[in-house]
C-alpha positions as CSV (number, residue, x, y, z in Angstrom):
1,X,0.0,0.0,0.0
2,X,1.3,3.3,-0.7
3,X,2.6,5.8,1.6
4,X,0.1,7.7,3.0
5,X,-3.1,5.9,2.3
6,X,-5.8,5.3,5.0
7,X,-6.4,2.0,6.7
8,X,-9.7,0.9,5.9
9,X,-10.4,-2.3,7.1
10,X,-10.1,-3.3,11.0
11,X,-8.5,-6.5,11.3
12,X,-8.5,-8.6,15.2
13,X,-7.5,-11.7,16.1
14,X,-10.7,-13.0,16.6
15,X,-13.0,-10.9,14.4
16,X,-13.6,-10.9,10.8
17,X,-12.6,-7.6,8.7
18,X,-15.2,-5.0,9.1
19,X,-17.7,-4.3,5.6
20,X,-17.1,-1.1,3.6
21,X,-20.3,0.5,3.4
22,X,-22.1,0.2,0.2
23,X,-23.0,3.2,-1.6
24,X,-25.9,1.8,-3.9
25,X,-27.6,4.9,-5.4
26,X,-26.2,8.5,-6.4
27,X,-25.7,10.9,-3.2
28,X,-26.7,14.0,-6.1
29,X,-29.8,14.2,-7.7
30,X,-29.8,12.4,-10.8
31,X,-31.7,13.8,-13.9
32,X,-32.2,12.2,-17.7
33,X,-31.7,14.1,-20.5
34,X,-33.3,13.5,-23.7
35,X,-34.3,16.7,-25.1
36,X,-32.7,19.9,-25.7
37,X,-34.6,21.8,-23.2
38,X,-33.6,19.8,-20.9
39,X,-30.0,20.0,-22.0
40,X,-29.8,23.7,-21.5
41,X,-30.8,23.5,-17.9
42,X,-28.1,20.9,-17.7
43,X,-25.9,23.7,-18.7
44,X,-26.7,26.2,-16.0
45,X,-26.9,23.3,-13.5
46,X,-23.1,22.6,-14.3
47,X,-22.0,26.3,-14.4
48,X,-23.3,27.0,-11.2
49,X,-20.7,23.7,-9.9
50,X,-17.3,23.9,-9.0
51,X,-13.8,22.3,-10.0
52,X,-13.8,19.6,-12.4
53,X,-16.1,17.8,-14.7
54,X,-16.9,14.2,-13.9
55,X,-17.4,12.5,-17.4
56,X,-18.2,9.2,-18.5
57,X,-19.4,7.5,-21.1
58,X,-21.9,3.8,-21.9
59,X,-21.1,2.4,-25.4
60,X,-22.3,-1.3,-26.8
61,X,-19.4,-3.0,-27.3
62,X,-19.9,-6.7,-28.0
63,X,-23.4,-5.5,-29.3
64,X,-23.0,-3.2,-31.7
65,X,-19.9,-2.3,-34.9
66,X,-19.9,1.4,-33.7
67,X,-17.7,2.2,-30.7
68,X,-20.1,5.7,-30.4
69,X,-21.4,6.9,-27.1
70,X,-24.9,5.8,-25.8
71,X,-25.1,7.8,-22.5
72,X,-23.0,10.6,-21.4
73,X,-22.9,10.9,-17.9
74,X,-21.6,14.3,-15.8
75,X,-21.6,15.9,-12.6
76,X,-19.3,18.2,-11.0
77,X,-19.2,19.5,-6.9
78,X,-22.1,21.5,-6.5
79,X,-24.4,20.3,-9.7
80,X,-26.5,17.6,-10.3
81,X,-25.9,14.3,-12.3
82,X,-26.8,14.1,-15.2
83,X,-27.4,11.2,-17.8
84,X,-27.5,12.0,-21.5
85,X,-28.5,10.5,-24.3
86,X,-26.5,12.1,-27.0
87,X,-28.2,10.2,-30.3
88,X,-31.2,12.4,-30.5
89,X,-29.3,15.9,-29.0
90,X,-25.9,15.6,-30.5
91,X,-26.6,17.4,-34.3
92,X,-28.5,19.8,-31.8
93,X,-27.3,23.5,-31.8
94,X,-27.7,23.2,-28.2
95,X,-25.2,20.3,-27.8
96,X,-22.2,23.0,-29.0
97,X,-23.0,25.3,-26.4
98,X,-23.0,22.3,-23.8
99,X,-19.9,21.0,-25.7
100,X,-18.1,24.1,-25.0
101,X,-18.8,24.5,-21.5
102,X,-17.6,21.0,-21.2
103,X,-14.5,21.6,-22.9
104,X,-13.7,24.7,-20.8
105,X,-13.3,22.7,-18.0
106,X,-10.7,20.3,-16.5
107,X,-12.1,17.0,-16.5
108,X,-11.9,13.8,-14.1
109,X,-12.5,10.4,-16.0
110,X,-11.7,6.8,-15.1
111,X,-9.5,5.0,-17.4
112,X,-9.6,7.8,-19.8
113,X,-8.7,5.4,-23.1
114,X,-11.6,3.9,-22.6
115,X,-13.7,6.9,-23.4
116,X,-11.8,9.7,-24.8
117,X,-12.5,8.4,-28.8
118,X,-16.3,8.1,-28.5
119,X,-17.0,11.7,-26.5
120,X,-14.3,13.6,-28.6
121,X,-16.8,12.1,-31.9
122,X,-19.4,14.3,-30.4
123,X,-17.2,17.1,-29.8
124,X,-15.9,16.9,-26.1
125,X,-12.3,17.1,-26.0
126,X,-10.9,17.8,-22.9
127,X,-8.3,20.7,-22.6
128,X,-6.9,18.9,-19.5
129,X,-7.8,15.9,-17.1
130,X,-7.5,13.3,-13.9
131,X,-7.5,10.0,-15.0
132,X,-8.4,8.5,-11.6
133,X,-7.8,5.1,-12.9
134,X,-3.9,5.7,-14.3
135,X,-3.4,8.0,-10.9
136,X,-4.3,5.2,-9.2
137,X,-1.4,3.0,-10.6
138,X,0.8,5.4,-10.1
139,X,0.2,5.4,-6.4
140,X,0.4,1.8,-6.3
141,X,-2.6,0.8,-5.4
142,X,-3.1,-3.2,-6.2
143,X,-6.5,-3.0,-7.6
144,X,-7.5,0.2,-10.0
145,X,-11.5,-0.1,-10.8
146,X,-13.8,2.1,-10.1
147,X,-15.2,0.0,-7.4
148,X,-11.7,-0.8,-6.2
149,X,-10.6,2.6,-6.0
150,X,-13.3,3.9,-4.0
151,X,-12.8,0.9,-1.5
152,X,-9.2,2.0,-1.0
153,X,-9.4,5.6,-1.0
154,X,-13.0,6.8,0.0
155,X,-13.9,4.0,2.6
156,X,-17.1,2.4,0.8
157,X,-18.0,-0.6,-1.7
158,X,-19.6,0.8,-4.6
159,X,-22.7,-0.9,-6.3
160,X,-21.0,-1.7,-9.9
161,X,-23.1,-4.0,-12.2
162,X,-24.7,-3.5,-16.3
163,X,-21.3,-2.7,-17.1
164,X,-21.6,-5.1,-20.3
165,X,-25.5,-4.2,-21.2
166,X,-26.1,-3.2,-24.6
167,X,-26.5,0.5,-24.1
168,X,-28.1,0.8,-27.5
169,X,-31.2,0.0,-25.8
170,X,-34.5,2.6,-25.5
171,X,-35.9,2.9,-23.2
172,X,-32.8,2.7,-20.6
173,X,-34.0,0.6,-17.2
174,X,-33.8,2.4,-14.0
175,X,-31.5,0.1,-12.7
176,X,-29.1,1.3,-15.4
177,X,-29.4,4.1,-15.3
178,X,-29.0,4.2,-11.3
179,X,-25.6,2.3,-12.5
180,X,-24.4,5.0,-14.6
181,X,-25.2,8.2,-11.9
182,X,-22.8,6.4,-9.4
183,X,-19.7,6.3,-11.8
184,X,-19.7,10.0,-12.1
185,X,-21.3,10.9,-8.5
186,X,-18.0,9.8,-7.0
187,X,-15.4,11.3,-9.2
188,X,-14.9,14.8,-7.6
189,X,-14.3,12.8,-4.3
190,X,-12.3,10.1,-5.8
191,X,-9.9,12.8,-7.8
192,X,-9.1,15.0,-4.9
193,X,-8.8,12.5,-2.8
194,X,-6.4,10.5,-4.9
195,X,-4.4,13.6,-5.9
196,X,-4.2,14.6,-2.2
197,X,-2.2,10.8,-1.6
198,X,-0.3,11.6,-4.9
199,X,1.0,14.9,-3.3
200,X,2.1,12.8,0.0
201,X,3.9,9.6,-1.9
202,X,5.6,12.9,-4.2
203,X,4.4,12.0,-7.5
204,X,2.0,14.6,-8.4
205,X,4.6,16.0,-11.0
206,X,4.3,12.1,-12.4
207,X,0.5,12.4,-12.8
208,X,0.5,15.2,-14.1
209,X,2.6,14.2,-16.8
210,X,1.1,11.1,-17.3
211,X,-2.3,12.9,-17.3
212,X,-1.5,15.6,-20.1
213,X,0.3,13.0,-22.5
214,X,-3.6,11.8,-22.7
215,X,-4.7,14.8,-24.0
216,X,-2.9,13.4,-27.1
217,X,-4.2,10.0,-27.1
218,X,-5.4,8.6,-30.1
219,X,-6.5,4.7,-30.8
220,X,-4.3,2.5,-32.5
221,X,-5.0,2.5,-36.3
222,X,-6.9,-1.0,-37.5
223,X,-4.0,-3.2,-38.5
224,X,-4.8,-4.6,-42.2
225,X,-4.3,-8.3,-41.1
226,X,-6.8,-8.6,-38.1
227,X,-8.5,-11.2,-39.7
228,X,-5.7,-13.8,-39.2
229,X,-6.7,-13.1,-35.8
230,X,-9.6,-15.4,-36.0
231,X,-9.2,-18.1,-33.1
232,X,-8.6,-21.8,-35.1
233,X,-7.1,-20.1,-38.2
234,X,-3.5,-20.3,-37.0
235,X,-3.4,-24.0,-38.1
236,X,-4.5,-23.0,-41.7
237,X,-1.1,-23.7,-43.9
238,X,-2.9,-23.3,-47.1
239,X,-2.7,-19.6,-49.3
240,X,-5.8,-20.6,-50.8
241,X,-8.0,-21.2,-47.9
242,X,-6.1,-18.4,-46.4
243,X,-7.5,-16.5,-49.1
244,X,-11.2,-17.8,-48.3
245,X,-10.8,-16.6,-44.6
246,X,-9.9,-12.9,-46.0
247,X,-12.9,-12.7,-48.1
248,X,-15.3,-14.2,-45.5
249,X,-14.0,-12.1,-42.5
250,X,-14.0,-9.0,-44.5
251,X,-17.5,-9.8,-46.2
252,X,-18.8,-9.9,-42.3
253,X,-17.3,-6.8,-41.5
254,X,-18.5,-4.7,-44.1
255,X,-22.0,-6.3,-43.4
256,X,-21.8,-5.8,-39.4
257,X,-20.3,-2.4,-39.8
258,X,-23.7,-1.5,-42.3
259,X,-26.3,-3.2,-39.8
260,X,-24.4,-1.7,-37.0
261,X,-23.9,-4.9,-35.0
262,X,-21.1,-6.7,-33.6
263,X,-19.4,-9.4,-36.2
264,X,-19.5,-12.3,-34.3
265,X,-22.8,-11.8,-33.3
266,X,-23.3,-11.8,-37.1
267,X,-21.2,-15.2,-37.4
268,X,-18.9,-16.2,-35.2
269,X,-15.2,-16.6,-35.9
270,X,-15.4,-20.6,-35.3
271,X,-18.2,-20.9,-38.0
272,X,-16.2,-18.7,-40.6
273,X,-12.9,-21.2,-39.4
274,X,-15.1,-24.0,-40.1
275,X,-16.2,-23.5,-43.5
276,X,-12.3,-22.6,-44.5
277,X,-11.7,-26.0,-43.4
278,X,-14.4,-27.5,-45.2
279,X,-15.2,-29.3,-48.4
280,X,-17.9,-27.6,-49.6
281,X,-18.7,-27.6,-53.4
282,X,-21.8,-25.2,-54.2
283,X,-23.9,-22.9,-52.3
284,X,-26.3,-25.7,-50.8
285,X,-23.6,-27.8,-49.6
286,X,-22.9,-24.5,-47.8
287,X,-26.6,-24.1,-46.7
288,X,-26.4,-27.3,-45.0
289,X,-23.2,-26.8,-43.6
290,X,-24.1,-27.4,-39.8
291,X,-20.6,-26.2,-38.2
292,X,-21.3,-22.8,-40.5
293,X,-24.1,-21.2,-37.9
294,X,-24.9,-18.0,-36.1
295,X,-27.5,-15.6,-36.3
296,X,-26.8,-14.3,-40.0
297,X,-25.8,-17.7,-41.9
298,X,-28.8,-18.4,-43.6
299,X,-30.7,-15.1,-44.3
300,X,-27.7,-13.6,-45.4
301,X,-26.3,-17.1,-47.7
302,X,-25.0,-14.7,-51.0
303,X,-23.2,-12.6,-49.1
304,X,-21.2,-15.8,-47.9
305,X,-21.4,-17.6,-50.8
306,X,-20.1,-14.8,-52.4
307,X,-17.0,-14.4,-50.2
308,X,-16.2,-17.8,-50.2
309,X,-16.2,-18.2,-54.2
310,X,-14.4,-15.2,-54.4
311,X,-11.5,-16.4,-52.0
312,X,-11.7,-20.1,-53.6
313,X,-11.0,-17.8,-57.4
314,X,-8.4,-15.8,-56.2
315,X,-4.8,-15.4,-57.9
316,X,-3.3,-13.1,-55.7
317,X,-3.1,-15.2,-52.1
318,X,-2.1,-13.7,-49.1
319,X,1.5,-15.3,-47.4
320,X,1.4,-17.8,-44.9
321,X,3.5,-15.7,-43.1
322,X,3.3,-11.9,-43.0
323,X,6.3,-10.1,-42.7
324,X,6.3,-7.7,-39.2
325,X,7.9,-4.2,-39.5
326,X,9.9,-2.6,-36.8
327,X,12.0,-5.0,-34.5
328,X,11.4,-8.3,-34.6
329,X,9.2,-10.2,-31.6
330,X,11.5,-10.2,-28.5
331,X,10.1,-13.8,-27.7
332,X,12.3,-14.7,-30.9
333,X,15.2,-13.1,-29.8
334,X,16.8,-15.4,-27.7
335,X,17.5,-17.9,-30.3
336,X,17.7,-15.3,-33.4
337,X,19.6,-12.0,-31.9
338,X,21.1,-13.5,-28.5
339,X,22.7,-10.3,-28.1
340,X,19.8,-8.3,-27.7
341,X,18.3,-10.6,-25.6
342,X,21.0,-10.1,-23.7
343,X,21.0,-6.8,-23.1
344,X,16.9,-7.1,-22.6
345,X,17.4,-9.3,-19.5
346,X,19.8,-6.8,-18.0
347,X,17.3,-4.4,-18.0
348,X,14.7,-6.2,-16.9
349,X,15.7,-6.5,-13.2
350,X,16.4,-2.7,-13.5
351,X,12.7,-2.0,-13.8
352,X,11.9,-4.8,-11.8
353,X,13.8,-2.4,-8.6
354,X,12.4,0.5,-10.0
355,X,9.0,-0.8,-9.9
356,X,9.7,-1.9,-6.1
357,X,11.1,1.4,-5.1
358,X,8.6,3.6,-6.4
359,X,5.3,1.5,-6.3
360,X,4.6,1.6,-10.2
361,X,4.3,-1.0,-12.4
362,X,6.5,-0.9,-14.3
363,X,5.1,-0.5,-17.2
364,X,3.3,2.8,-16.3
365,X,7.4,3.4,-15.4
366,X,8.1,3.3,-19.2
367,X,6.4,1.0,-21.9
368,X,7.7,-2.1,-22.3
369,X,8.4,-1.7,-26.1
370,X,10.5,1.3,-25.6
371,X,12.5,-0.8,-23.0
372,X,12.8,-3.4,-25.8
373,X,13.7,-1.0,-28.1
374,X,16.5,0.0,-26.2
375,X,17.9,-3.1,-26.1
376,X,17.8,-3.6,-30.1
377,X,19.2,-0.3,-30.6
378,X,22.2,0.0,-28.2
379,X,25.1,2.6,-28.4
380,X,22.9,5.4,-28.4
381,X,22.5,8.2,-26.0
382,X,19.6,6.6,-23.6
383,X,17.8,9.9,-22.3
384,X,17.8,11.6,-26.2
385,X,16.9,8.0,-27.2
386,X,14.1,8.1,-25.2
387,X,12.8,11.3,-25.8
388,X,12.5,10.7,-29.6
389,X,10.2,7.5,-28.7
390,X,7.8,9.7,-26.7
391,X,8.6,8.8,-23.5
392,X,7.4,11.5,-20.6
393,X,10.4,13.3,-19.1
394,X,9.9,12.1,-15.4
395,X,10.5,8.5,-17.3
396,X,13.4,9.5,-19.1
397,X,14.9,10.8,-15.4
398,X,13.9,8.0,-13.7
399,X,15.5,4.9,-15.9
400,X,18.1,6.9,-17.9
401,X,20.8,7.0,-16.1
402,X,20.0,3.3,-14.3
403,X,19.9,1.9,-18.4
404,X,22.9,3.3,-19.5
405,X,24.8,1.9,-16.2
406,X,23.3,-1.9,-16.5
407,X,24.3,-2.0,-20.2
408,X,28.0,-0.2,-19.3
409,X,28.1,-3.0,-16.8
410,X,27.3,-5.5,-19.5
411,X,29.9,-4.6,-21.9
412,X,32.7,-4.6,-19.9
């Protein structure tokens, strides 16, 4: 536990620990918003708050293709919460004035990465933020939920369920809904809290670091060969049928992404494996395929049909192999580049101390790929090296100098 942080259990001989309180409903009032009259009083109900904006947001992932935002949900000290649905209010002209009174405040949001793409596709981009989530790494704490944060730093259990309901739904339940107030009605307490314990364990300098690199966030670009990603494929040594799978994951994408659903909820990955493995001849051998099933299978037949004749026909196959670009997987290294891997396992125990001696993980210290990259790239200057790979400049002070003596070590 880190430095500083109350003891909130009571622990006797003879007695069990004693219960957190639960906190089961929303200590502020709770209000949903639907309309845009309603979303202008939301806006003088936040300006007359204080401090930072507590933000979150429900998507439908596993339900639906789009990653967008169902429910926006916001509360600050001193205003209500409130619970928006964006779809019908976010083409409003009233959502831009309630977008930039959002975006004129700092913000507090729990694992930020999570929800930073969806709310910045309806125009909230934060101009600075608390991750309560990452802050709590950084203090060390061994469990960083929600629910676990607020059992470690404000003293009560919180009521956490319908995290993976398909927020697509209308109308919302109450129970939902009484879900999504409590992940915002704590925030304000949760963030000063937490920064307060940052400021005592001396890494408020870290956080706020760590918390303005995610003003820059962005996700991760789709890579082009996802579809070999299909669980059962990896045993598929054959271009050809490699070539089926392509056209057949692809086909299911393009239809999910138009019908807005999940793919595998579509067909999943094991019935689209299957019929790469199978004989089939002609579309009814196809229809009667039983391992080929799922929701979409029959009523949509062509489009599969047409997917797999097109990958059976084709001349240009994919490689059995693809080729990676960058440095090559460290798991390969120690047979392939022994020297690197060398040099990888002498920093390794580095970060390991590191990690001990600062309660981080380590690889909130500095991502592991930069450490790996490092390692394939020796007889550089370390801190510059660094720098140029993006890492924050409380990293780059705080394994510098311990990298370049491990690998000195090494070499003589």
């Amino acid at each position: 536990m880190a430095k500083g942080l109350p003891q909130l259990t009571v622990e006797t001989n003879d007695e069990p620990p004693v219960e957190l309180p639960l906190r089961a409903v929303s200590v502020a009032p709770v209000y949903y918003v639907d309309s845009e009259d309603e979303l202008l009083g939301v806006i003088e109900n936040l300006k007359q708050g204080s401090g930072h904006l507590g933000i979150d947001a429900e998507r439908a992932s596993g339900f639906k293709y789009s990653s967008r935002a169902y429910l926006i949900q916001v509360h600050r000290t001193g205003s209500d919460v409130f619970l928006i649905d964006p779809i019908p209010l976010s083409s409003s002209p009233v959502w831009t004035e309630f977008a930039t009174l959002c975006n004129s405040v700092p913000w507090i949001l729990h694992a930020a990465t999570q929800d930073l793409a969806c709310l910045s596709e309806v125009g909230l981009i934060p101009n600075e933020l608390i991750d309560t989530e990452l802050g709590s790494r950084l203090l060390g704490l061994p469990r960083v939920g929600l629910g676990a944060a607020c059992e470690q730093l404000l003293g009560f259990r919180l009521a956490k369920e319908h995290s993976a309901a398909d927020w697509s739904i209308r109308p919302f339940p109450n129970a939902w809904l009484n879900y999504a107030a409590l992940d915002v009605d704590v925030l304000p307490d949760l963030a000063r809290v937490l920064m307060e314990q940052l400021e005592i364990a001396g890494k408020t300098e870290i956080a706020l670091q760590e918390f303005k690199h995610l003003l820059s966030f962005k996700p991760k670009p789709q890579d082009p060969n996802r579809w070999r990603s299909m669980t059962g494929l990896h045993d598929v040594k054959d271009a050809q049928k490699l070539a089926i799978a392509k056209e057949l994951w692809f086909a299911r994408d393009e239809l999910a992404q138009k019908l807005d659903v999940s793919p595998g909820r579509l067909v999943p990955d094991s019935s689209i494996v299957s019929l790469v493995k199978s004989k089939v001849s002609s579309r009814s051998e196809l229809a009667s395929l039983s391992s080929f099933n799922g929701r979409a299978s029959r009523t949509y037949l062509d489009t599969w049909w047409e997917a797999f004749s097109k990958g059976l026909n084709a001349r240009e196959l994919p490689p059995l192999k693809i080729t990676h670009t960058g440095i090559p997987n460290h798991r390969n290294w120690a047979n392939r580049y022994p020297e690197a891997d060398t040099r990888l396992q002498v920093l390794k125990p580095v970060m390991s101390e590191l990690a001990l001696e600062l309660e981080i993980p380590g690889e909130n210290i500095l991502q592991p790929d930069l450490m790996r990259r490092i390692a394939w790239e020796p007889g550089q200057e370390i801190a510059a090296q660094l720098l140029e790979l993006g890492a924050r400049k409380w990293q780059v002070e705080t394994v510098a100098s311990k990298f370049t003596d491990a690998l000195e070590a090494l070499n003589q």
